[in-house]
TORKOL-4160 file (C-alpha; in steps of 0.2 Angstrom, whole numbers, padded with zeros to 4 digits, m for minus):
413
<pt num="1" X="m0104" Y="0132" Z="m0097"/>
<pt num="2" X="m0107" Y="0121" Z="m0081"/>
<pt num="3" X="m0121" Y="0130" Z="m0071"/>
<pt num="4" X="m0125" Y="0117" Z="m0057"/>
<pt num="5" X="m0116" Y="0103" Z="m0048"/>
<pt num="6" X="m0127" Y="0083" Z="m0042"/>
<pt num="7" X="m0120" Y="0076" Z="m0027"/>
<pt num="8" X="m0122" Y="0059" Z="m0020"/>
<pt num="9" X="m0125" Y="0058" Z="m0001"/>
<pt num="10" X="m0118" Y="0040" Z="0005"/>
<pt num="11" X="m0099" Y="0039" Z="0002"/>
<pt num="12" X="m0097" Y="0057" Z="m0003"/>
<pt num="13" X="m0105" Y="0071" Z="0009"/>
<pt num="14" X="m0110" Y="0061" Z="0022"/>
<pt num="15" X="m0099" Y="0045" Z="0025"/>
<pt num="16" X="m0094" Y="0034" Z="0039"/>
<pt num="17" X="m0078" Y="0038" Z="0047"/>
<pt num="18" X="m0078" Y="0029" Z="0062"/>
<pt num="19" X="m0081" Y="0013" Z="0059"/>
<pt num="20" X="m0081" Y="0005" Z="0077"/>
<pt num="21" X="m0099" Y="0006" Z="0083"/>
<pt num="22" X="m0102" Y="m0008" Z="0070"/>
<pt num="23" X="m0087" Y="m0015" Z="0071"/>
<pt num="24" X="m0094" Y="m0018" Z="0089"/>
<pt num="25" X="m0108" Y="m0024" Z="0083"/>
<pt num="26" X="m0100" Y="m0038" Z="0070"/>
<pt num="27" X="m0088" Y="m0044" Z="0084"/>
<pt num="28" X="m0106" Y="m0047" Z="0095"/>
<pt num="29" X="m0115" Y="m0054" Z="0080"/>
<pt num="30" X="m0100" Y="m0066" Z="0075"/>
<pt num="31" X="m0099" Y="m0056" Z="0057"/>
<pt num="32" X="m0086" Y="m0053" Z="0045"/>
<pt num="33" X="m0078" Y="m0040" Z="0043"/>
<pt num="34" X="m0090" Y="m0027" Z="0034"/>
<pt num="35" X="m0102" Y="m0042" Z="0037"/>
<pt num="36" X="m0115" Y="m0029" Z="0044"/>
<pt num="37" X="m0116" Y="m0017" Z="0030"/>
<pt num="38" X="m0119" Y="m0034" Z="0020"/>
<pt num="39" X="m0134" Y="m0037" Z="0030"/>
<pt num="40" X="m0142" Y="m0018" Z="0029"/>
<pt num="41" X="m0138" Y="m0013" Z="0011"/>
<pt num="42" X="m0140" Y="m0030" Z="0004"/>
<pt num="43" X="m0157" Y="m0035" Z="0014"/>
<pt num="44" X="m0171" Y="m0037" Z="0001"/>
<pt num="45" X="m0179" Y="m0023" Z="0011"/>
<pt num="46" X="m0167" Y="m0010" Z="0010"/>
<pt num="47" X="m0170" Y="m0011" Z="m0010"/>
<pt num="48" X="m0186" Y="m0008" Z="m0009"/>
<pt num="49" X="m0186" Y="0003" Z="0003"/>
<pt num="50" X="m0175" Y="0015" Z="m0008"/>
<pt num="51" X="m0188" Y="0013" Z="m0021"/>
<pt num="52" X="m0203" Y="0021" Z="m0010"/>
<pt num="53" X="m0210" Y="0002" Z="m0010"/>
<pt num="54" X="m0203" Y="m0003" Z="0011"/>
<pt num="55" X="m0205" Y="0008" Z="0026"/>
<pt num="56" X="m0186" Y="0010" Z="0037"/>
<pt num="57" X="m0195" Y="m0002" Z="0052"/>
<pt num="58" X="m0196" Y="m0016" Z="0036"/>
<pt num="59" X="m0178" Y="m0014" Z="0033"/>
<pt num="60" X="m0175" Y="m0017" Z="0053"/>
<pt num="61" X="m0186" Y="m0030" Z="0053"/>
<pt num="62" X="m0179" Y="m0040" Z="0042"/>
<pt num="63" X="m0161" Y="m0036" Z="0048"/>
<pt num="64" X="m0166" Y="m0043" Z="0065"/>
<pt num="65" X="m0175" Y="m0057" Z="0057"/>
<pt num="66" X="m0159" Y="m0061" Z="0047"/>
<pt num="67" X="m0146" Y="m0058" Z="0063"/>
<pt num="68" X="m0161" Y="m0067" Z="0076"/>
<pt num="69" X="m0160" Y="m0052" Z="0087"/>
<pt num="70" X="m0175" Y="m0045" Z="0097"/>
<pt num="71" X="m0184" Y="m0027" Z="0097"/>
<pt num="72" X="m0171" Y="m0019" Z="0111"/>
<pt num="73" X="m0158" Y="m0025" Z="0103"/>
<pt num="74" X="m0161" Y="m0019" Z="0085"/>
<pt num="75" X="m0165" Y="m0003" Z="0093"/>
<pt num="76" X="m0146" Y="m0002" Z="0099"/>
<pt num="77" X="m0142" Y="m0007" Z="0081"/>
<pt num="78" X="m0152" Y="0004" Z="0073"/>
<pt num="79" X="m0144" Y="0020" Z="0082"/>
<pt num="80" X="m0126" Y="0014" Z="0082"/>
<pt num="81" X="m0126" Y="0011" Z="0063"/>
<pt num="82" X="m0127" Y="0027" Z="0061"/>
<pt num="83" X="m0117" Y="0034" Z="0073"/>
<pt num="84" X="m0100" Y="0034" Z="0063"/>
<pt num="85" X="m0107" Y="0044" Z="0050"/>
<pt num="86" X="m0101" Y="0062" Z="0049"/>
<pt num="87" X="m0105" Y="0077" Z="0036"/>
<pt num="88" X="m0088" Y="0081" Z="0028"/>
<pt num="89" X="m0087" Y="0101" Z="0032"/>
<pt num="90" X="m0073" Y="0102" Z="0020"/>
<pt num="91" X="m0086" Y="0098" Z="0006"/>
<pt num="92" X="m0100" Y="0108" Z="0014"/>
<pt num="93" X="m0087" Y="0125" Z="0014"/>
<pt num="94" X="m0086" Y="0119" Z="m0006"/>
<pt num="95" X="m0104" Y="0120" Z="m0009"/>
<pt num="96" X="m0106" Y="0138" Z="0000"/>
<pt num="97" X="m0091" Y="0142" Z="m0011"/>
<pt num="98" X="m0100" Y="0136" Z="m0028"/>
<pt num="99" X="m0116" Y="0147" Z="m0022"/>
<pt num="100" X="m0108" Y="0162" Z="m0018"/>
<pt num="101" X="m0099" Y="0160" Z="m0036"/>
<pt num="102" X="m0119" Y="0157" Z="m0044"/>
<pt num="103" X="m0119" Y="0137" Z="m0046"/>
<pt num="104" X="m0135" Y="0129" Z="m0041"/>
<pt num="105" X="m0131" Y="0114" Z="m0031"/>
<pt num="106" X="m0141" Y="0097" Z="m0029"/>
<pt num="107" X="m0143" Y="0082" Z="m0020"/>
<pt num="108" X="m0146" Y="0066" Z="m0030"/>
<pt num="109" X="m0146" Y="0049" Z="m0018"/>
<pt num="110" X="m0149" Y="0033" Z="m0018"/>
<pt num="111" X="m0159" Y="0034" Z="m0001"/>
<pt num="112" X="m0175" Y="0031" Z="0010"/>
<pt num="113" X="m0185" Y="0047" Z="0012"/>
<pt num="114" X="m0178" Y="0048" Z="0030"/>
<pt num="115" X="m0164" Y="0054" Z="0024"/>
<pt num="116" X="m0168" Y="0072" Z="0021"/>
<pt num="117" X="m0171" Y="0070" Z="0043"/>
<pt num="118" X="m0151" Y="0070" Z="0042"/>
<pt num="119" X="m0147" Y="0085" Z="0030"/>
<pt num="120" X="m0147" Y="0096" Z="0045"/>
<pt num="121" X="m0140" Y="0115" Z="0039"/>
<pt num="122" X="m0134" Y="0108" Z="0022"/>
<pt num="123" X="m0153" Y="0108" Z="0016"/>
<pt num="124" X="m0154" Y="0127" Z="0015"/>
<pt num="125" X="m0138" Y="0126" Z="0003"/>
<pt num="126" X="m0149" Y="0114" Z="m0010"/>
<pt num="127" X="m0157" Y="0120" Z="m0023"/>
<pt num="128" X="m0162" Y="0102" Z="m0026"/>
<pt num="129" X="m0166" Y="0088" Z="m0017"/>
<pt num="130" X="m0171" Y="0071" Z="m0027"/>
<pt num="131" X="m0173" Y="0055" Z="m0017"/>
<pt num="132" X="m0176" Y="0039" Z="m0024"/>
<pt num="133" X="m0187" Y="0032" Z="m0011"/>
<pt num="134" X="m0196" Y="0048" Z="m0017"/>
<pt num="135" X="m0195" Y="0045" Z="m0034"/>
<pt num="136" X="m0197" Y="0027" Z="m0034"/>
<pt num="137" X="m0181" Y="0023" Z="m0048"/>
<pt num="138" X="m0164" Y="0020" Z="m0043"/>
<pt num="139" X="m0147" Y="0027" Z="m0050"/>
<pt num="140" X="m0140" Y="0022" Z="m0063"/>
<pt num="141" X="m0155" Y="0022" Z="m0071"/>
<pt num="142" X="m0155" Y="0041" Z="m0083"/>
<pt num="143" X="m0175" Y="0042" Z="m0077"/>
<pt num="144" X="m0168" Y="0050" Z="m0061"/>
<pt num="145" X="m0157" Y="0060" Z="m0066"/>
<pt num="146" X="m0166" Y="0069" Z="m0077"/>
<pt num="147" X="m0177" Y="0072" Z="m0062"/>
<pt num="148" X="m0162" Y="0083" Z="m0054"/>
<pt num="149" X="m0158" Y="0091" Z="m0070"/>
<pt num="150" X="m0175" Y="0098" Z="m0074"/>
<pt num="151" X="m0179" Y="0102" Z="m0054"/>
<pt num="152" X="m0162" Y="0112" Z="m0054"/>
<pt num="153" X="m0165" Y="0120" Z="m0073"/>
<pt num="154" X="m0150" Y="0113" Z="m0084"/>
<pt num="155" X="m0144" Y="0103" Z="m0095"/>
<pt num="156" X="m0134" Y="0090" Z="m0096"/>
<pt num="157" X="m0120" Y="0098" Z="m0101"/>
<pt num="158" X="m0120" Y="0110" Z="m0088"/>
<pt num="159" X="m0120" Y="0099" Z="m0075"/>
<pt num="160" X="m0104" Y="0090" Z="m0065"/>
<pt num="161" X="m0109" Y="0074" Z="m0054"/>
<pt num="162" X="m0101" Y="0068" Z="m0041"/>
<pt num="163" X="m0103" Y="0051" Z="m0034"/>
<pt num="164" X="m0091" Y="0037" Z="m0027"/>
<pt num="165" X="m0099" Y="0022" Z="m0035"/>
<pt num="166" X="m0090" Y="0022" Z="m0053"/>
<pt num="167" X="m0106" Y="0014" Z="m0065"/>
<pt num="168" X="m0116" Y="0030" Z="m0058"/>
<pt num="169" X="m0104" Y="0042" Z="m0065"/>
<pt num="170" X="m0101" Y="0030" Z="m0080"/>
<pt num="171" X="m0121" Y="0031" Z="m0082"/>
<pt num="172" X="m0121" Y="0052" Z="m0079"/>
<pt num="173" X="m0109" Y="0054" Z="m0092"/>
<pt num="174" X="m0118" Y="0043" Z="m0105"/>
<pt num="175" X="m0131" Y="0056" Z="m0102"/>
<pt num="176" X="m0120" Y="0071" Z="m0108"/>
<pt num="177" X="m0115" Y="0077" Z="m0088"/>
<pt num="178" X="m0097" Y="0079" Z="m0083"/>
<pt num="179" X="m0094" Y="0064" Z="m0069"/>
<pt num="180" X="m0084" Y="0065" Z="m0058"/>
<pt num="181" X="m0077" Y="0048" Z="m0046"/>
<pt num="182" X="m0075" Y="0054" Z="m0030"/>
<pt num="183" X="m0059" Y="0053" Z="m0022"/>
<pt num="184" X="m0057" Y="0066" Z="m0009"/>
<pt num="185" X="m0058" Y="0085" Z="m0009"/>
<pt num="186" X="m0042" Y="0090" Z="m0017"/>
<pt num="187" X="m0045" Y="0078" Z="m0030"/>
<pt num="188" X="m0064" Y="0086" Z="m0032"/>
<pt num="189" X="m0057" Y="0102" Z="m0031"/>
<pt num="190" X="m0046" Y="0100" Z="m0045"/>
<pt num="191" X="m0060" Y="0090" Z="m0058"/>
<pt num="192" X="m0069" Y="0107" Z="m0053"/>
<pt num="193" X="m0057" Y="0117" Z="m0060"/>
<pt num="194" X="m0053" Y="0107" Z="m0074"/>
<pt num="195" X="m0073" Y="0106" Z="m0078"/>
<pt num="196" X="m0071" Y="0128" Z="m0080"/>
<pt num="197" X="m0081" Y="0130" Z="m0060"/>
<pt num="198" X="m0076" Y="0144" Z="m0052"/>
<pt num="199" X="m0069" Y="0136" Z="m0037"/>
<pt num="200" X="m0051" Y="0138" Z="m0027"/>
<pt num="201" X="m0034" Y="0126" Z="m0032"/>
<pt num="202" X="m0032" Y="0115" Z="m0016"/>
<pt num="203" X="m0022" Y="0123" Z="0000"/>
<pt num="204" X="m0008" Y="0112" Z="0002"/>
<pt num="205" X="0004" Y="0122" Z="0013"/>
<pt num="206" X="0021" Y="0112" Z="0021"/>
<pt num="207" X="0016" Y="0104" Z="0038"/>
<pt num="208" X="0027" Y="0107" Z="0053"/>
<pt num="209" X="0035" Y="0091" Z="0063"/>
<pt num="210" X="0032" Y="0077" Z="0052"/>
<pt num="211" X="0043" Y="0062" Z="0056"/>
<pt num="212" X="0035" Y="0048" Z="0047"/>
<pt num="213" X="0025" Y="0045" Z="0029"/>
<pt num="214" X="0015" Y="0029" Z="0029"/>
<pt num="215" X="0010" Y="0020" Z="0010"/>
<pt num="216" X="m0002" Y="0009" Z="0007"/>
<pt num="217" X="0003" Y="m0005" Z="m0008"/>
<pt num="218" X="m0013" Y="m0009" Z="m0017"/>
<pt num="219" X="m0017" Y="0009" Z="m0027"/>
<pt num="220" X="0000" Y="0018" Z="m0023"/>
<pt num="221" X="0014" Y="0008" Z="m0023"/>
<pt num="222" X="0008" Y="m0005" Z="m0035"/>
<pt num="223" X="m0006" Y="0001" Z="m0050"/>
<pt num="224" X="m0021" Y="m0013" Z="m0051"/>
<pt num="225" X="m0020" Y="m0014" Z="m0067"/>
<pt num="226" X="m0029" Y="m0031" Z="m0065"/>
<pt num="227" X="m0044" Y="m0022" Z="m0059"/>
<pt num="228" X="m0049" Y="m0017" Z="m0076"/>
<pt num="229" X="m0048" Y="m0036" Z="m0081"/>
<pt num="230" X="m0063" Y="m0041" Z="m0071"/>
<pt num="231" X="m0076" Y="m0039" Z="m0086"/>
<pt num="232" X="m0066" Y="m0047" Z="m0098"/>
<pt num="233" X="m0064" Y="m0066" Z="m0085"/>
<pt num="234" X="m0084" Y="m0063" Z="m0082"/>
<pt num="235" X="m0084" Y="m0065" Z="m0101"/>
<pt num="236" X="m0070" Y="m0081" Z="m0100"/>
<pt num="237" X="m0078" Y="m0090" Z="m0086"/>
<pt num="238" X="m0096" Y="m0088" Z="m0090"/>
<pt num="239" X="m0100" Y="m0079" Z="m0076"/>
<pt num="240" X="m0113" Y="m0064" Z="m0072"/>
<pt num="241" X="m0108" Y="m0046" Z="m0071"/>
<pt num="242" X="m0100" Y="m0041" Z="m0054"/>
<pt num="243" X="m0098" Y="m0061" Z="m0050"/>
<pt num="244" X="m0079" Y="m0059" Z="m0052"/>
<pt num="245" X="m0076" Y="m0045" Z="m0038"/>
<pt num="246" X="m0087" Y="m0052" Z="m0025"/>
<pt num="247" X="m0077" Y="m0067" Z="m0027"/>
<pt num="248" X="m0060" Y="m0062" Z="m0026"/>
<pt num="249" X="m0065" Y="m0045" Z="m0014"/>
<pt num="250" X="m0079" Y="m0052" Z="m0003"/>
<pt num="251" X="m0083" Y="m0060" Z="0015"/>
<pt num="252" X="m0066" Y="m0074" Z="0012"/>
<pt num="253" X="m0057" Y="m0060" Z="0006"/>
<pt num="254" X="m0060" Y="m0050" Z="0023"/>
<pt num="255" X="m0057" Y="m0064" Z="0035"/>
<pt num="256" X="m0040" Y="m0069" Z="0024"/>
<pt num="257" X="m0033" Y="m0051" Z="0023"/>
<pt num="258" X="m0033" Y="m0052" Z="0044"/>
<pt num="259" X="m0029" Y="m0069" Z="0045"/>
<pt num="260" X="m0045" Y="m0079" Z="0050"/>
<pt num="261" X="m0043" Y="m0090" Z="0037"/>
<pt num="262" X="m0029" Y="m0099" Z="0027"/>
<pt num="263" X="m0021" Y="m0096" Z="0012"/>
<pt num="264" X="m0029" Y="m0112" Z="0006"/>
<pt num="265" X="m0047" Y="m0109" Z="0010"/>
<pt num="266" X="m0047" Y="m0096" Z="0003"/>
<pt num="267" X="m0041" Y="m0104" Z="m0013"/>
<pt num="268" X="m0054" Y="m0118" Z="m0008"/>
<pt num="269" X="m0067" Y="m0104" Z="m0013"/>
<pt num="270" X="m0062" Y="m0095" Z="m0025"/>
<pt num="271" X="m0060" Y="m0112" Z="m0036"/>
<pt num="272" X="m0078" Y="m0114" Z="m0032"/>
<pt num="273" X="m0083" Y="m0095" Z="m0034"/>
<pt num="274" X="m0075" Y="m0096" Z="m0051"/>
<pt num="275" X="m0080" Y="m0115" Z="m0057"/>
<pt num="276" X="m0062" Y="m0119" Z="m0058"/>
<pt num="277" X="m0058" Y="m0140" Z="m0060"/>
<pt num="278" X="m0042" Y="m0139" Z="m0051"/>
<pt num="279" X="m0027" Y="m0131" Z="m0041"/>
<pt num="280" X="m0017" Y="m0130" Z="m0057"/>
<pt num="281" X="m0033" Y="m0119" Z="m0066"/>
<pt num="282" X="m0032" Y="m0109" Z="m0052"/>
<pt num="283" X="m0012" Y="m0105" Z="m0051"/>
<pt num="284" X="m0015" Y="m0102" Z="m0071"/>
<pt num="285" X="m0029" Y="m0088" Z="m0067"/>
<pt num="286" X="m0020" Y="m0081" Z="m0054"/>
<pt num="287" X="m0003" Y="m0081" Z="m0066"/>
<pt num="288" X="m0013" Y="m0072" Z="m0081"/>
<pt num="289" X="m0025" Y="m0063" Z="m0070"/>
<pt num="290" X="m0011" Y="m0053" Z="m0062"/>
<pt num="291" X="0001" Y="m0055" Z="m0076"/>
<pt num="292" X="0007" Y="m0036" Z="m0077"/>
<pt num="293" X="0004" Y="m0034" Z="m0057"/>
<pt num="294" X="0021" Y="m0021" Z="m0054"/>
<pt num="295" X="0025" Y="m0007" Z="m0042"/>
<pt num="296" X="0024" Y="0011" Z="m0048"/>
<pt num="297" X="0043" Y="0018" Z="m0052"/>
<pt num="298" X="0042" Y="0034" Z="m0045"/>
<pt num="299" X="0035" Y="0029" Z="m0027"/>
<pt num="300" X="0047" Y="0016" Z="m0027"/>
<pt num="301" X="0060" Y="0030" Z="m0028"/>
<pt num="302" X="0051" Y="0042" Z="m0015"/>
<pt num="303" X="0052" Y="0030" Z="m0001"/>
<pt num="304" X="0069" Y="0028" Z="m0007"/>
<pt num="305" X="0074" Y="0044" Z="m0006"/>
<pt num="306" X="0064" Y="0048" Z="0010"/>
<pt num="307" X="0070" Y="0036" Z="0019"/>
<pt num="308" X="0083" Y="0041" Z="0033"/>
<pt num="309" X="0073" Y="0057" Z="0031"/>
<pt num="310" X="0059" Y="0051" Z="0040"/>
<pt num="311" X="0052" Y="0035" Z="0046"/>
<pt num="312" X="0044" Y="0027" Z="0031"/>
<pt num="313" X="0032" Y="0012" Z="0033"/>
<pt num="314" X="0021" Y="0000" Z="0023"/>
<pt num="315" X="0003" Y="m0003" Z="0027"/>
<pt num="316" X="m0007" Y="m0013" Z="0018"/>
<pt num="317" X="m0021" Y="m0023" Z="0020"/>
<pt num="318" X="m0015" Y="m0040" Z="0009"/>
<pt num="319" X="m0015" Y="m0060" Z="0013"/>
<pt num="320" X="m0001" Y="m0070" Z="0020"/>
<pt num="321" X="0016" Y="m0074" Z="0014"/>
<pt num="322" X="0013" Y="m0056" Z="0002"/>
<pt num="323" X="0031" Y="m0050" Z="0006"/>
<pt num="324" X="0037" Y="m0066" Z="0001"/>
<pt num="325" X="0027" Y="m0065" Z="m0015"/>
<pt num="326" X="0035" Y="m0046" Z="m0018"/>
<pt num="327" X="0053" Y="m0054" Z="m0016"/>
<pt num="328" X="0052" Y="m0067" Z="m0028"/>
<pt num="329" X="0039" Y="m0058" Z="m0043"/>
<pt num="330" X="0046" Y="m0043" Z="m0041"/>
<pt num="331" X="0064" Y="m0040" Z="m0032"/>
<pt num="332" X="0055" Y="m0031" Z="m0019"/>
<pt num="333" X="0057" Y="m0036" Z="m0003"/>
<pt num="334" X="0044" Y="m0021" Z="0009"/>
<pt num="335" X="0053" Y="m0029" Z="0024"/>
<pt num="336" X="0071" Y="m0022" Z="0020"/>
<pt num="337" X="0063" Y="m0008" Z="0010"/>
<pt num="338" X="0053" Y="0000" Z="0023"/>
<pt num="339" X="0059" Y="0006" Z="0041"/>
<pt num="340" X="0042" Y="m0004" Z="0046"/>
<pt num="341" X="0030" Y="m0017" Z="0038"/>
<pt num="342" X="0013" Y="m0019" Z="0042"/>
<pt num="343" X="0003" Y="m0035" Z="0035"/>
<pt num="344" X="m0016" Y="m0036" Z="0040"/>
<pt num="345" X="m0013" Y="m0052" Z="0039"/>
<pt num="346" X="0001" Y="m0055" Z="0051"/>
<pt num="347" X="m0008" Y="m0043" Z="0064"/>
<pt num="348" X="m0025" Y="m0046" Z="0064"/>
<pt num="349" X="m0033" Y="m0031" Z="0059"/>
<pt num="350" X="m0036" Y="m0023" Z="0046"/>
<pt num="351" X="m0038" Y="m0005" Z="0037"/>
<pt num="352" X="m0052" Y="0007" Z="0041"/>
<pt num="353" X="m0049" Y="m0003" Z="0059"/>
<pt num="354" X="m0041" Y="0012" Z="0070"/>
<pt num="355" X="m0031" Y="m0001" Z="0079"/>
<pt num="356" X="m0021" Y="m0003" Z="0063"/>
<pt num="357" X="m0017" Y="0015" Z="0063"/>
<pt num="358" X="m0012" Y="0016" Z="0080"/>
<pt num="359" X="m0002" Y="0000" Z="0082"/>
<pt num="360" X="0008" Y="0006" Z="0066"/>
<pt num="361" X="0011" Y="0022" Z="0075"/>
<pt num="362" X="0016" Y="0014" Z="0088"/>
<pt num="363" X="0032" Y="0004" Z="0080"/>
<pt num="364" X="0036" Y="0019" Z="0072"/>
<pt num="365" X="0037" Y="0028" Z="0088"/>
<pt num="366" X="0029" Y="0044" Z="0082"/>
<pt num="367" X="0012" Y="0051" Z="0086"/>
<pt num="368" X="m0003" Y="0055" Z="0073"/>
<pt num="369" X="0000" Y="0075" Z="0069"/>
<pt num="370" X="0018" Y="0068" Z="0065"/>
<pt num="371" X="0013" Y="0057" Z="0051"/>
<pt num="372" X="0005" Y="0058" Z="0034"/>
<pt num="373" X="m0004" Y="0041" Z="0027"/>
<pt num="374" X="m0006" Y="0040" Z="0009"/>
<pt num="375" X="m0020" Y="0028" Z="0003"/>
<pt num="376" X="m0031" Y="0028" Z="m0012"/>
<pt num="377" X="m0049" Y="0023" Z="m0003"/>
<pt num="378" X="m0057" Y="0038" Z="0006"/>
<pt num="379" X="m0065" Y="0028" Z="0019"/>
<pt num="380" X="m0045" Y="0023" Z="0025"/>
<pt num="381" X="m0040" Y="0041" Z="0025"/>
<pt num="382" X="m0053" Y="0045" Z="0034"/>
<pt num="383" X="m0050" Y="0034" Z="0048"/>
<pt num="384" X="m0035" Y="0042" Z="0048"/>
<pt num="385" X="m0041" Y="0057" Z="0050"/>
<pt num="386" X="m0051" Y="0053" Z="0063"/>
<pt num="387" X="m0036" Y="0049" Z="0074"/>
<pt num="388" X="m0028" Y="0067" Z="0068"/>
<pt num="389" X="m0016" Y="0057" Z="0056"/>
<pt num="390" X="m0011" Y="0069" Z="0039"/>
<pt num="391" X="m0020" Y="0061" Z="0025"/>
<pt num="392" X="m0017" Y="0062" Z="0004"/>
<pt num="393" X="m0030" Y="0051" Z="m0004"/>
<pt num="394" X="m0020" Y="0043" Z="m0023"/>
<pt num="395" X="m0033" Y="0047" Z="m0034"/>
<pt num="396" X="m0017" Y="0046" Z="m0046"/>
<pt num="397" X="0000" Y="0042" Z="m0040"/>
<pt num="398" X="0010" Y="0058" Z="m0050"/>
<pt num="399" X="m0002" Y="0071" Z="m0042"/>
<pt num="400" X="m0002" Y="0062" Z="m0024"/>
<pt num="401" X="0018" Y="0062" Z="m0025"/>
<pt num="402" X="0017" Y="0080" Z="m0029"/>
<pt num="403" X="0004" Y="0085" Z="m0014"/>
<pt num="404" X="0018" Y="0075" Z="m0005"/>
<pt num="405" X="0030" Y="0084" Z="m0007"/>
<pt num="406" X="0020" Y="0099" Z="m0003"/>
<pt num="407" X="0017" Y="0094" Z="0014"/>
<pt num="408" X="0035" Y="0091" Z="0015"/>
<pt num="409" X="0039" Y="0106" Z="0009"/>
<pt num="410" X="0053" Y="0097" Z="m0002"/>
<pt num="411" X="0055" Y="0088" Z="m0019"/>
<pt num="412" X="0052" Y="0069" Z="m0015"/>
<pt num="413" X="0060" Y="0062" Z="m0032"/>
């Protein structure tokens, strides 16, 4: 019987949902996209400091060390990090739910002691709070959470996690909990119920006026399956864990996804990244690599269906010449298929970027409560959101079709 739910703090209750103040801030600096985030989290500093070992002024001081800024302007950088970040209220109502049903509720972060300076009125709902600037060990190490286990009195097994970073769920469930990826509310909400908490089914009533549905491609219209792969060419290539990802998803990624690079940089570093000889080793990782790279049957049949219903539209965040690609692999052309096609690429902008949302409302000639975005990254629904855009997070394409056609109050397929 689960008696006690772990949250993560960072990507789950508190998460940054506008993302302009640093994007501000990575224009000044000349950074890439995301590029300031890179600088925080991965400073030498911020480690230490989440292991009780570096004071927050040390983390600032090496940022501005790294960026060669002065005190006044770290200062400014310092408050506008921050200043996208919001509490996700929908979640807080959860946690008041699960107390008034008799679940103990904890925090469990990977985090500088500040943080507990930024709990605000959630802190009162926490029956346990477990730091590891405090504790001086990091997840996914099981030392800490057995620390929030013992502090909140259960067991493993009577405990559901709930983070957004997959090998810290990977590593609670090794220890007996029930972990849960985060992937938006109404997907929590159902892993909740399915785990036996006594919570409420989502409340996903038809919305009124809406003239558009907006896809993304990567996660919704077309599966990943190549994702899972990434282990397996670390392996191939020689290369150490997590090598594989940063170099097909990092900085070169960013800059090619809104076209500030070419097509054939980018190749340039990933033949490096990946110690490829040649451009004919490369066309052969990228055939194998993405060798069953498809599109999801029943989407494809939902915007079919919807469309002359509504304004349907494509936005992804993908490199150029990718609806040429589509055509020729696949038979899919998103230019034909769609009423509208948006390529970061093409535009210059790319998702969480408000200014992607708005241009593609825009073209579509509607306005934000009149669409609803379907993505499968909270921190794009979330920009969304922000902009008062309808948003369902694909946490799995059957149940997103399904809460799709809730909203529409009609079948979709």
């Amino acid at each position: 019987m689960i008696r006690a739910v772990i949250w993560d703090w960072g990507g789950v209750l508190m998460r940054t949902m506008d993302v302009r103040p640093r994007m501000a801030w990575e224009r000044r600096l000349r950074l890439h996209p995301g590029g300031l985030v890179d600088v925080v989290f991965e400073s030498s500093a911020w480690d230490r400091a989440q292991r009780g070992e570096a004071s927050v002024d040390d983390v600032w001081a090496e940022v501005a060390d790294r960026l060669g800024i002065g005190e006044t302007e770290i200062a400014a950088l310092q408050r506008d990090f921050w200043a996208g970040d919001r509490l996700d209220e929908e979640l807080v109502r959860l946690i008041r739910e699960l107390r008034q049903a008799g679940i103990r509720n904890g925090l469990l972060s990977n985090h500088i002691p500040e943080i507990r300076q930024r709990l605000g009125n959630l802190e009162p709902l926490l029956d346990a709070v477990v730091i590891s600037g405090e504790e001086g060990v990091l997840k996914p190490d099981p030392a800490i959470y057995r620390v929030a286990l013992e502090r909140l009195g259960v067991a493993p097994e009577e405990a559901v996690f709930v983070d957004d970073w997959k090998p810290n769920v990977e590593a609670a469930r090794q220890l007996g909990m029930v972990g849960v990826l985060f992937r938006g509310t109404v997907s929590l909400r159902r892993a909740l119920l399915e785990a036996g908490l006594p919570v409420r089914p989502p409340d996903l009533r038809p919305i009124s006026g809406i003239r558009a549905v907006i896809w993304d491609w990567g996660g919704v219209l077309s599966p990943l399956n190549f994702l899972q792969r990434s282990s397996q060419w670390e392996v191939r290539l020689g290369l150490p864990p997590g090598a594989m990802d940063q170099a097909l998803w990092g900085p070169e990624w960013k800059l090619l996804e809104i076209g500030a690079i070419s097509q054939e940089a980018y190749d340039a570093h990933l033949m490096h990244a990946l110690g490829l000889p040649d451009r004919e080793a490369l066309r052969q990782f990228y055939r194998e690599f993405y060798a069953d790279d498809g599109l999801h049957p029943g989407v494809v049949a939902a915007v079919r269906n919807l469309r002359g219903q509504y304004r349907v539209a494509l936005l992804t965040n993908a490199f150029p010449g990718h609806a040429d690609s589509l055509r020729r692999r696949h038979g899919f052309d998103p230019r034909t298929e769609f009423d509208l096609y948006v390529n970061s690429a093409e535009v210059g902008l790319a998702k969480p970027d408000p200014a992607i949302y708005q241009l593609t409302l825009d073209r579509l000639d509607v306005r934000p409560e009149q669409a609803i975005f379907i993505d499968d990254h909270v921190r794009n629904t979330d920009a969304a959101r922000m902009l008062g855009i309808h948003t369902i997070v694909c946490a799995d394409v059957e149940a997103a079709l399904a809460d799709l056609a809730a909203l529409l109050g009609h079948p979709v397929l």
